[in-house]
C-alpha positions in Angstrom: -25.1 263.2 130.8 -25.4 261.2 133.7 -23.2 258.7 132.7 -20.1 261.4 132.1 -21.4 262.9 134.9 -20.5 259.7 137.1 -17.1 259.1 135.3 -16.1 262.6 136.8 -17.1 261.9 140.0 -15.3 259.0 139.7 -12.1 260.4 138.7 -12.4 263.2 141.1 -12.9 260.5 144.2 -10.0 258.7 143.1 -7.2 261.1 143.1 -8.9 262.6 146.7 -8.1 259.5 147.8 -4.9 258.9 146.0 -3.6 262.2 148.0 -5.1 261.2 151.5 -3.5 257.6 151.0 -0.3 259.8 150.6 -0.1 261.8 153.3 -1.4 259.8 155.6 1.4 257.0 154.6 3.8 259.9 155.2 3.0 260.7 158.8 2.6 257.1 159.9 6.4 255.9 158.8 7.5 253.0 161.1 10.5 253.6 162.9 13.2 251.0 161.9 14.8 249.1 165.0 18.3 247.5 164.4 18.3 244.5 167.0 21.7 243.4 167.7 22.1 239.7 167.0 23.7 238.0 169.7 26.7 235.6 169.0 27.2 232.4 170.8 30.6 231.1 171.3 30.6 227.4 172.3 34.1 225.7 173.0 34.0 222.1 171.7 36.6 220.1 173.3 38.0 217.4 170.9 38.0 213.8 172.4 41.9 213.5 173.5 43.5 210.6 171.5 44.8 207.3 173.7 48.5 207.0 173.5 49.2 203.4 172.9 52.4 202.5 175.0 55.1 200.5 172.8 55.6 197.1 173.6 58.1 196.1 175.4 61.7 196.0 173.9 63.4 192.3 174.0 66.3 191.5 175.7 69.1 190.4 174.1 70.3 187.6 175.1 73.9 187.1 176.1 76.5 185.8 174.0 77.9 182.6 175.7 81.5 181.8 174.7 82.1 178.7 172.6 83.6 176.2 174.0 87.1 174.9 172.5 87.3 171.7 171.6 90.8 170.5 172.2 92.7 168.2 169.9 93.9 165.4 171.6 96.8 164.3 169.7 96.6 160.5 168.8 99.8 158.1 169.2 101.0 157.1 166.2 100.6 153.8 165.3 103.3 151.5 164.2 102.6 149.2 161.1 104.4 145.9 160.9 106.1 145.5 157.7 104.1 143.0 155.6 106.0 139.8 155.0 105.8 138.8 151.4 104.1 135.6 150.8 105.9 132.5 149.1 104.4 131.4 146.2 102.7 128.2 146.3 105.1 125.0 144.9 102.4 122.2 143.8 103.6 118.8 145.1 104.6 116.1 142.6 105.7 113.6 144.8 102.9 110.9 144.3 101.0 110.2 147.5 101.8 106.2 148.2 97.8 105.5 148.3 96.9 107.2 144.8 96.1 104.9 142.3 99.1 103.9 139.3 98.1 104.8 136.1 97.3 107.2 133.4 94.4 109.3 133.3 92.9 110.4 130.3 91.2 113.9 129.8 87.5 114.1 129.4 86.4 114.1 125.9 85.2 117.8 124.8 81.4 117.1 123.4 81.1 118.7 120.0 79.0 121.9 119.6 75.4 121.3 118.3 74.4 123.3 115.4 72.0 125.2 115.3 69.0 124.0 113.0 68.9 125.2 109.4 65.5 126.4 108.3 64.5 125.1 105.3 64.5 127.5 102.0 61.2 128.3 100.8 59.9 126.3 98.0 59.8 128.2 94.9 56.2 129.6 93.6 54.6 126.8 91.2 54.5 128.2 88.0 51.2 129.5 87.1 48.8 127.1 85.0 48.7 127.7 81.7 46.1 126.1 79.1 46.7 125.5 75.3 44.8 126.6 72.6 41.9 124.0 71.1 40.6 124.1 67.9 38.3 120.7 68.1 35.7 122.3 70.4 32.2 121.3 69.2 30.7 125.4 69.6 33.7 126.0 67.2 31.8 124.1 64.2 34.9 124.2 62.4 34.9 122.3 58.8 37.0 119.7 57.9 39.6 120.9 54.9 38.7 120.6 51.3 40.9 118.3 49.3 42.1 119.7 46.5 40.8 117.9 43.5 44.0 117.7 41.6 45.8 115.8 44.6 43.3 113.3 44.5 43.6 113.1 41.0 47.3 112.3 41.2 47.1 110.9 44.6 48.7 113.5 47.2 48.2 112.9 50.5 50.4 113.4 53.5 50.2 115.4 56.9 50.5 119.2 57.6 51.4 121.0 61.0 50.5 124.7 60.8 51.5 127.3 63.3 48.9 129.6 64.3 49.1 132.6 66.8 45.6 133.0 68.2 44.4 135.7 69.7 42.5 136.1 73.3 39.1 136.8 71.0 40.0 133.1 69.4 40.6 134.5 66.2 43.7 133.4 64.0 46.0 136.2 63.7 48.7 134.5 61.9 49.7 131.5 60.5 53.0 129.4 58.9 53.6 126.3 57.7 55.7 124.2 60.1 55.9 121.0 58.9 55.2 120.6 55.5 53.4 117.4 53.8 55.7 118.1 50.9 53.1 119.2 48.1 52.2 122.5 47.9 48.6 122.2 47.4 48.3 120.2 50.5 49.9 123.1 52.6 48.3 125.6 51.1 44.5 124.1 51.6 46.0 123.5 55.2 47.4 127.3 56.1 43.9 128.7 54.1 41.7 126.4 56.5 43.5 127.2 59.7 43.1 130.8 59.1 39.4 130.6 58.8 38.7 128.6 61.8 37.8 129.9 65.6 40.1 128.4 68.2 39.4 128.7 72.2 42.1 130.9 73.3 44.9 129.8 75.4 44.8 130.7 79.4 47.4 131.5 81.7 46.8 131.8 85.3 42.9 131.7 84.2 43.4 135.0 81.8 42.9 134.4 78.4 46.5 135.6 76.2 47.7 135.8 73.1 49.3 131.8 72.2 51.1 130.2 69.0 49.6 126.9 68.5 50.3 123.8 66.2 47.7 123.1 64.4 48.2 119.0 62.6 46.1 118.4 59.5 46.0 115.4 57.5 45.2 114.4 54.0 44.5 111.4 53.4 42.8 109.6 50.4 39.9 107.1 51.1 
């Protein structure tokens, strides 16, 4: 009870003092002065601007007259006419002190020719070597006889032709000269054939050569 009873009082003191705040703001209204503001008006004088005078204006100067030169006109001048010249007429008449006698013109020395250079000598030929067959490496044999031609006493000499190849090897081979029995040239051609043969050289390369190959028979 005592606590409601202080919330009235409460409420009660507040709006007493609500309404003497009121009033009391409405008697007590300030009175509004309007205080005219004063307005200065300074003159500024602006800094007057330096005229600078032109300079001077040059004189002309005056315009002297040329002088005319005067022509002077120059005397003619008078040209003798040329006299021609005589041609020169050589004297023949022999002077009494020059010597009698007939002279001979100088003899004209010959012209000297020019020396000739020597034409180059032609390249040697290149060095060439021939075929052997009689090397001792080679181990060729010696021919068979054929047993018949000793029989009936055939002998005689053979010359073979043989191309021989850069490996040393006989390629192919002819008769050339001919012992004149068959037997004979044919154990020739078959021997040749079999044989090695250092190969011919040209220039220090080996190449491909025909060589004679002579064989003879003969009985012992």
């Amino acid at each position: 009870m005592k606590r409601n009873l202080i919330i009235a009082l409460g409420v009660v003191f507040f709006h007493i003092a609500a309404l003497w705040a009121m009033q009391n703001g409405l008697r007590q209204r300030p009175v509004e002065q309007v205080v005219p503001a004063e307005i200065l008006v300074e003159f500024i004088e602006l800094p007057t601007p330096q005229v600078t005078p032109p300079p001077p204006t040059p004189k002309p100067k005056p315009i002297l007259p040329t002088p005319v030169k005067q022509q002077v006109a120059k005397a003619p001048v008078l040209r003798q006419p040329a006299v021609p010249e005589l041609p020169a007429v050589a004297d023949t008449t022999p002077s009494p002190q020059a010597p009698v006698g007939v002279l001979a013109p100088a003899p004209v020395a010959a012209p000297i020719a020019a020396p000739v250079a020597p034409a180059p000598a032609p390249p040697a030929p290149a060095r060439m070597a021939l075929p052997s067959s009689v090397a001792d490496y080679l181990h060729n044999p010696k021919p068979p006889y054929p047993g018949l031609s000793k029989r009936l006493g055939e002998q005689g000499k053979v010359v073979v032709r043989v191309l021989i190849g850069v490996d040393g090897t006989a390629q192919q081979a002819e008769i050339k000269q001919s012992s004149g029995f068959n037997r004979l040239d044919q154990a020739a051609l078959d021997t040749v054939l079999r044989w090695r043969y250092v190969p011919g050289k040209r220039a220090g390369v080996p190449e491909t050569m025909w060589f004679n190959v002579p064989i003879s028979f003969v009985l012992e």
